[in-house]
N, C-alpha and C positions, 0 to 999 in steps of 0.2 A: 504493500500500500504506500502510495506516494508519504514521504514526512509532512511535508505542509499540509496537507490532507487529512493526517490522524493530528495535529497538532490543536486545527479548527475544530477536528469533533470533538477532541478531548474537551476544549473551552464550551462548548456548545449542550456539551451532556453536563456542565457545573452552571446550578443557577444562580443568580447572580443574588445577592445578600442585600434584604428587603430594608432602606433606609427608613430612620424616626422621620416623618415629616412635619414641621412646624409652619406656619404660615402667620405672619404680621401682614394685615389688611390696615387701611388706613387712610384718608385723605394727604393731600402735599403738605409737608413739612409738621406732621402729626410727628415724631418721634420715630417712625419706623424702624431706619439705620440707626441710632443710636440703641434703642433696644439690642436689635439683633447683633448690634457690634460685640456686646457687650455680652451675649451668650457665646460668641462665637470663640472668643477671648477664653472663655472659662472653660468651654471645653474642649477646647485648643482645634487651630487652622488645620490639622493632621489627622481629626474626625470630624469635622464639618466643611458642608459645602453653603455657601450663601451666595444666591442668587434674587435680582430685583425682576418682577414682570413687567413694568414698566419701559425694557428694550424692547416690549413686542409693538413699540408703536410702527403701523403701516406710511406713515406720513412724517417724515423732517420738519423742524421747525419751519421752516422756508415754504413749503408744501399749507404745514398747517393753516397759513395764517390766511389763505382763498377756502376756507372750509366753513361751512355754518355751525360746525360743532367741535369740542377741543382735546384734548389727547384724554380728558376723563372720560369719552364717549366709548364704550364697544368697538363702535363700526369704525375707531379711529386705531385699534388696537387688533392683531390679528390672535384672537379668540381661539380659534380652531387648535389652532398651531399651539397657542400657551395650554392650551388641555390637553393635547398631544405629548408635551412635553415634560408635563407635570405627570402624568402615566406612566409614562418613560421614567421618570426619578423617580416615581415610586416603587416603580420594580425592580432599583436596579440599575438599569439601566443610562448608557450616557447620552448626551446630547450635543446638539450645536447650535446655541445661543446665538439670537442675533442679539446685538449691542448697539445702544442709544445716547449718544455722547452729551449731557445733559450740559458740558462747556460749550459744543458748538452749535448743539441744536442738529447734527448731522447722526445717520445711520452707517455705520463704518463695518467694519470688516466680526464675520461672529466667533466666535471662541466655545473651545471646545471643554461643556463643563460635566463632569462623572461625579456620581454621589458618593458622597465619603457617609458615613455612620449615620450621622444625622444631615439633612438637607432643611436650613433655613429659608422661607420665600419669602420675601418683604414686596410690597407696592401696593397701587392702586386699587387693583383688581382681582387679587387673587383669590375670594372668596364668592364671586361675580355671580357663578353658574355652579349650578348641581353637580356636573362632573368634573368639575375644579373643585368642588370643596368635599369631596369624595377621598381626592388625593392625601388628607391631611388628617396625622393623626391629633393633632392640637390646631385648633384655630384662636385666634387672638384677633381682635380687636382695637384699635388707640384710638379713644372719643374723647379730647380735649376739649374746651371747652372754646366754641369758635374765633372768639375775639384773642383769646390768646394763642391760637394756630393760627391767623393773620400774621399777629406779631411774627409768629416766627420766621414763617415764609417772607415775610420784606424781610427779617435780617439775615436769614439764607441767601436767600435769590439778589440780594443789591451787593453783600459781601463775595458771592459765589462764585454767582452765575454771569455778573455784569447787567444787569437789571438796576434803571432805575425807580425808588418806592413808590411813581405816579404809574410806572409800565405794571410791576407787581400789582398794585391795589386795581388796577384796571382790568388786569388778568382775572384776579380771586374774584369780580363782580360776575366777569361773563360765563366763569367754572361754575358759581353758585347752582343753577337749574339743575346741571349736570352734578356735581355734585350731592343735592337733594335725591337726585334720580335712582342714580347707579353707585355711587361708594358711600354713603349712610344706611341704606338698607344692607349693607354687607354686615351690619351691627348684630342684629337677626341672628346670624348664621357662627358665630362665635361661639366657641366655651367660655373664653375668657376676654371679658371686657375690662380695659383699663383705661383710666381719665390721670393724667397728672392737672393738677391745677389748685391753687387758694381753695381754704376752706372758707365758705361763704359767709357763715357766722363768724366768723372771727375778726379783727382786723390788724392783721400781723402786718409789721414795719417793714418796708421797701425791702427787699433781701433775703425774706423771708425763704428758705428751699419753699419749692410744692411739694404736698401732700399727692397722695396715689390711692386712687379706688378702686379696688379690684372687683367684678363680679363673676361669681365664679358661677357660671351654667352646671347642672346637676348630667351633662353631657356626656362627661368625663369623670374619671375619681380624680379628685384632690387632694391636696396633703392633708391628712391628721393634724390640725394646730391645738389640740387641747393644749397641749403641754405649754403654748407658747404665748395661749388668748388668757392668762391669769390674771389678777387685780394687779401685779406688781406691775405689768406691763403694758395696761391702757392705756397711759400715756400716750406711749410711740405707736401701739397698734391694738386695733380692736374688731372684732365682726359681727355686722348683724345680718338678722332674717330680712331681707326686702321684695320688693316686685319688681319685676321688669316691665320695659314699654308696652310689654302684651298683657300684666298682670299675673304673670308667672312668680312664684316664690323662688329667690335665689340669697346667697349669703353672699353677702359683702365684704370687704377686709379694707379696713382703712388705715392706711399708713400716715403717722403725721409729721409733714417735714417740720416742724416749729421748735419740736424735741431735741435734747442734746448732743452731741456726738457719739458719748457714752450709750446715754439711751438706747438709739439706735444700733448701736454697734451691737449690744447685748442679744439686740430681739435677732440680728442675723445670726449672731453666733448660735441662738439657743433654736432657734428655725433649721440650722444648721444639723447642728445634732438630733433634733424632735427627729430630723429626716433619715439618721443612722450614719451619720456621716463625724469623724473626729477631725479634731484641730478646726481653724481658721476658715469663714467660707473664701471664697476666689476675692483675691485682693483687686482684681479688673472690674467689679462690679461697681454697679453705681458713677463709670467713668463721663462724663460732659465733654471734652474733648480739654481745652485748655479751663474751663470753669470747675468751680468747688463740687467733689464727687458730693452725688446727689445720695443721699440716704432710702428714699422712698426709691428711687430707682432701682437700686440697688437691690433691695428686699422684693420687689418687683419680679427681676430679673430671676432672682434666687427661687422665687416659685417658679415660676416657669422651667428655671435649671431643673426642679426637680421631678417635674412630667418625662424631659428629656432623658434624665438620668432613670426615674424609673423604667420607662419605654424598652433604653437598653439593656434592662436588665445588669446593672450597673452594681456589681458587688457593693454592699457597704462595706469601711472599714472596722 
């Protein structure tokens, strides 16, 4: 039998090892990348893959801008193709990403991405359709609270991208419709929903970190926090019984960024261990880029780590 022959069937009769799939949905400049950087970190670049669906736009910025509809719309995004793809990662299997250069506004050459352990999807759309959200063993959510995802997006897109905050604000007005349309109802389709932002009642002084809301859909198991929702430790974090937009009962976990360093520090460490895990959690967490790591992020992230980590069947120490 030829060698190259029995080589490919050898590969061919071994099936390829079923990745965790995680998915960050979200409107622009909600947190997405920052999240997902921050997982990717902790459970290092050499079991995860992280990929944005936001390359599958069909139309360049140049293209876009003779269109009556904007890169939030479906029919501006090749669909098909992103649920194709995400099948493909979820089997296993690799792909070849097209890539959307968000410096130039151009579609450039695609790259070739294979799924390592876990495969992270961040963007717009990835919760869109049925057979995309099929793909995923955890879905997420970021529903900030909109006046403050403006902000962000002018200070992304004017330091970033070369945008100026009259071009931005002019932008977020005509996304609005679309935006209501097709990535708010992605909210729906979450286990886990999270809001960073001010607690409402309160009125902390300029600087204040934001607080984190977690809600956790009955979708999925979640982590056991008896251990961790005690009287010593309302302060920094507590959960309650709630309803969702549809009047569904779900539990809440509110982190509060107001609390001390200590504080928070405590509730990851003991969140940490509740989880079977010793020593330290991941020192990458809760990272902002050059700003004061966030605490609520942090704890955040640290649940989410431990969907991932369960998934894999992740020895505890």
């Amino acid at each position: 039998m030829d060698k190259a022959f029995q080589m490919t069937k050898a590969r061919s009769d071994t099936p390829p090892k079923r990745p965790v799939m995680l998915a960050i949905a979200g409107d622009s400049a909600a947190g997405k990348t920052t999240l997902a950087k921050g997982l990717v970190e902790a459970i290092g670049a050499d079991r995860c893959t992280m990929m944005c669906v936001d390359d599958y736009h069909r139309y360049d910025r140049g293209e876009r801008k003779q269109l009556p509809f904007t890169a939030l719309h479906p029919d501006c995004n090749y669909m098909s193709i992103m649920e194709q793809h995400l099948q493909l990662l979820a089997t296993g299997e690799p792909i070849l990403k097209p890539i959307y250069d968000h410096g130039t506004g151009q579609l450039v050459r695609p790259v070739l991405v294979e799924p390592k352990d876990v495969v992270i999807v961040e963007g717009l759309l990835p919760l869109y359709s049925k057979m995309s959200r099929a793909c995923f063993d955890v879905r997420v959510y970021l529903d900030p609270p909109e006046e403050l995802r403006r902000q962000w997006k002018v200070t992304r897109d004017t330091t970033k991208r070369g945008y100026s905050k009259e071009q931005v604000l002019a932008e977020l007005d005509r996304r609005e419709a679309e935006s209501a349309e097709f990535i708010r109802p992605q909210r729906e389709y979450a286990d886990v929903v999270v809001r960073f932002s001010p607690i409402a009642v309160r009125h902390d002084p300029p600087g204040t970190p934001l607080s984190a809301e977690l809600m956790l859909r009955p979708t999925i198991h979640h982590p056991d926090l008896t251990g961790v929702l005690v009287p010593g430790m309302r302060r920094a974090i507590h959960q309650k019984l709630e309803r969702d937009e549809n009047g569904r009962p779900v539990d809440t976990v509110h982190v509060h960024g107001y609390v001390s360093l200590e504080e928070s520090r405590l509730v990851e460490k003991t969140i940490w261990s509740a989880l079977g895990y010793e020593g330290e959690a991941p020192a990458c967490l809760g990272t902002l880029g050059d700003a004061p790591r966030s605490e609520p992020l942090a704890i955040t992230q640290l649940l989410l780590l431990y969907h991932v980590l369960d998934l894999l069947g992740t020895p505890h120490s």
